[in-house]
C-alpha positions in Angstrom: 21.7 129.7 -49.9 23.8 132.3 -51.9 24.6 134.1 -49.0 25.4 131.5 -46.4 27.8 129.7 -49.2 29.0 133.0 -50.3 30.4 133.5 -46.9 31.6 130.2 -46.6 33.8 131.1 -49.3 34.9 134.5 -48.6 36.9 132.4 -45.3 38.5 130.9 -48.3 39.2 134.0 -49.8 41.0 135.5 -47.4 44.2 133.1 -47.4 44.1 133.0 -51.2 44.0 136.8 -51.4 47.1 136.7 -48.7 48.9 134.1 -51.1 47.7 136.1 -54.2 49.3 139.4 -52.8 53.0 137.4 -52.3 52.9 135.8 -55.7 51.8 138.8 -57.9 54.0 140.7 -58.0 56.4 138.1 -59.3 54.3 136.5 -61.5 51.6 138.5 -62.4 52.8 141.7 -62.3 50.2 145.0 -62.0 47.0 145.3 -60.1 45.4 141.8 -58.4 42.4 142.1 -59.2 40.2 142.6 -62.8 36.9 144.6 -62.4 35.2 144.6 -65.7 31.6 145.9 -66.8 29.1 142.9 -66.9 25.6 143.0 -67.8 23.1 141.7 -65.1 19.7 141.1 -64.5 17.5 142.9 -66.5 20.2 143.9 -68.7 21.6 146.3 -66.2 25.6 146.9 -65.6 26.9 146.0 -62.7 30.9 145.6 -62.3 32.0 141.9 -61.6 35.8 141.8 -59.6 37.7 139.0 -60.2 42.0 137.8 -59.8 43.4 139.5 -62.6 44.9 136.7 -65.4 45.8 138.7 -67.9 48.4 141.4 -69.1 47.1 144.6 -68.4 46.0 146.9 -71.8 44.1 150.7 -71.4 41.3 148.9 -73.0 39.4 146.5 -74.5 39.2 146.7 -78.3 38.0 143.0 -79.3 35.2 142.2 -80.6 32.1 139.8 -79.9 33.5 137.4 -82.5 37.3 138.3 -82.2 39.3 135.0 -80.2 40.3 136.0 -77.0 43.9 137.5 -76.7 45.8 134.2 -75.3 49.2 135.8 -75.3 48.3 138.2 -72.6 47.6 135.2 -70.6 49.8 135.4 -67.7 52.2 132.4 -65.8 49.8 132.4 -62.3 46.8 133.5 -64.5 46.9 130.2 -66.5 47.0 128.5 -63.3 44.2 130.7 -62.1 41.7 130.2 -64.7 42.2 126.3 -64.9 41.5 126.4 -61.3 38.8 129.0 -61.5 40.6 130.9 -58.4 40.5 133.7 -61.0 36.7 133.9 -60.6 36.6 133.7 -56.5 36.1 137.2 -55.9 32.8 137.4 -57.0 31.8 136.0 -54.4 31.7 140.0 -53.0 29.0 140.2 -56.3 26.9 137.8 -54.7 26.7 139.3 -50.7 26.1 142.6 -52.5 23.0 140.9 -54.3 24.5 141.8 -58.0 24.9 137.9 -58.8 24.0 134.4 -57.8 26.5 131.3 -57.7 24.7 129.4 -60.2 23.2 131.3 -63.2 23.7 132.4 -66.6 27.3 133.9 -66.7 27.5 137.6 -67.5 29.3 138.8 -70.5 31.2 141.8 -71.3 28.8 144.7 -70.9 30.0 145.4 -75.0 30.1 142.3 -75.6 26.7 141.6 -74.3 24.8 144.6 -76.3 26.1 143.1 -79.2 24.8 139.4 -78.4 21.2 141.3 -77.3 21.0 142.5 -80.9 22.1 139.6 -82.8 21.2 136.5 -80.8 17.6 135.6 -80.5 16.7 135.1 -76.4 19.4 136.8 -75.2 17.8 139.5 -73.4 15.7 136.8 -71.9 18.7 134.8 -70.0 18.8 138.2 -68.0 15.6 137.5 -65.9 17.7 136.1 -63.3 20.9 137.4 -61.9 24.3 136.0 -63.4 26.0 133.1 -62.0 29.3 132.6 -61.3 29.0 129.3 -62.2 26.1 128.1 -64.8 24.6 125.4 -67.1 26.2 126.6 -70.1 29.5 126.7 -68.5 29.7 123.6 -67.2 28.4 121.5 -70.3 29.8 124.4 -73.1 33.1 125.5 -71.7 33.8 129.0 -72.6 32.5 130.5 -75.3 33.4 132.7 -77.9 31.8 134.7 -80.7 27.9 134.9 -81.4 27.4 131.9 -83.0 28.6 129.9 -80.1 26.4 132.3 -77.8 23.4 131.0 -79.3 23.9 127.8 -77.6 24.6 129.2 -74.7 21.8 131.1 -74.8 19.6 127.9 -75.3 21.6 125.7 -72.3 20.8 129.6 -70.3 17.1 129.1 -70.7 16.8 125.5 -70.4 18.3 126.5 -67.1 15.8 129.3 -66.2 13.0 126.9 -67.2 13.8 124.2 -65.7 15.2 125.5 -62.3 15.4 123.7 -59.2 17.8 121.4 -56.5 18.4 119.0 -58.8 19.5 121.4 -61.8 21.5 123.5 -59.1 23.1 120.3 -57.8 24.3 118.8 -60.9 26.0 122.3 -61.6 27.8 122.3 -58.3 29.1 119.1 -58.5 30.0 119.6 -62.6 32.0 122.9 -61.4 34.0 121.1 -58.1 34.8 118.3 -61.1 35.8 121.6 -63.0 37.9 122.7 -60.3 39.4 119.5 -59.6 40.7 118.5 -62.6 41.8 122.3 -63.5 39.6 121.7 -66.5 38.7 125.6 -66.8 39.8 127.9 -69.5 
């Protein structure tokens, strides 16, 4: 199912990306895409591509538990992440088999050692390749900082426990709503 949806959306992709490659360098000036180092199943790295939203910087120097830099934000990247367009490109993470559409939503690969030594069933919500979309996403929001990873650590393995149509359905349908009403971050 990942695959034949996957492709479904990469036809989508394609005029985005066209639109994307007019409008950035206007309002989002630098590279268009984001490829950041994510930590996968089994707790191995893998590099996740998204549309970049953000001002570029050489690198990251936040923390688990610092609040993500807002101000770097860009114009079309605020539009992009309400929209999730921002998070389209993955779809090339899930034909090359490095995540799933529905799962567990990888974290900064820094980020995400951190969380595997301080939050309790972490290491276990890696059983499963990442989603793009997950359980915790849908019913948390984004979150930030350990102590709100331990809940999504607990709606992560309510997921993995309890997986199946229905579970995967109400995710899909919680994410179009998302999507919709440019309810993301």
């Amino acid at each position: 199912m990942d695959i034949g949806l996957s492709l479904l959306l990469l036809i989508l992709l394609i005029p985005i990306f066209m639109t994307m490659l007019l409008l950035n360098p206007f309002l989002n000036r630098g590279k268009l895409f984001f490829v950041q180092k994510r930590m996968g199943r089994d707790c191995q790295p893998f590099y996740a591509i998204k549309f970049r939203s953000m001002k570029y910087i050489d690198r990251i120097t936040r923390s688990a538990d610092d609040p993500i830099e807002h101000d770097r934000i860009t114009r079309l990247g605020r539009f992009l992440r309400k929209t999730r367009i921002d998070e389209l490109p993955q779809v090339l993470n899930v034909l090359k088999g490095e995540m799933s559409l529905i799962g567990p939503r990888p974290d900064y690969y820094v980020h995400a050692c951190a969380f595997k030594a301080a939050v309790p069933g972490y290491r276990e919500r890696h059983v499963i390749r990442p989603g793009i979309s997950g359980l915790a996403q849908v019913d948390l929001g984004y979150i930030e900082g350990t102590d709100a990873t331990r809940g999504k650590v607990a709606k992560d393995l309510h997921y993995i426990h309890h997986a199946g149509f229905r579970q995967e359905f109400r995710v899909l349908v919680a994410t179009l709503v998302t999507i919709v009403k440019m309810g993301g971050s």
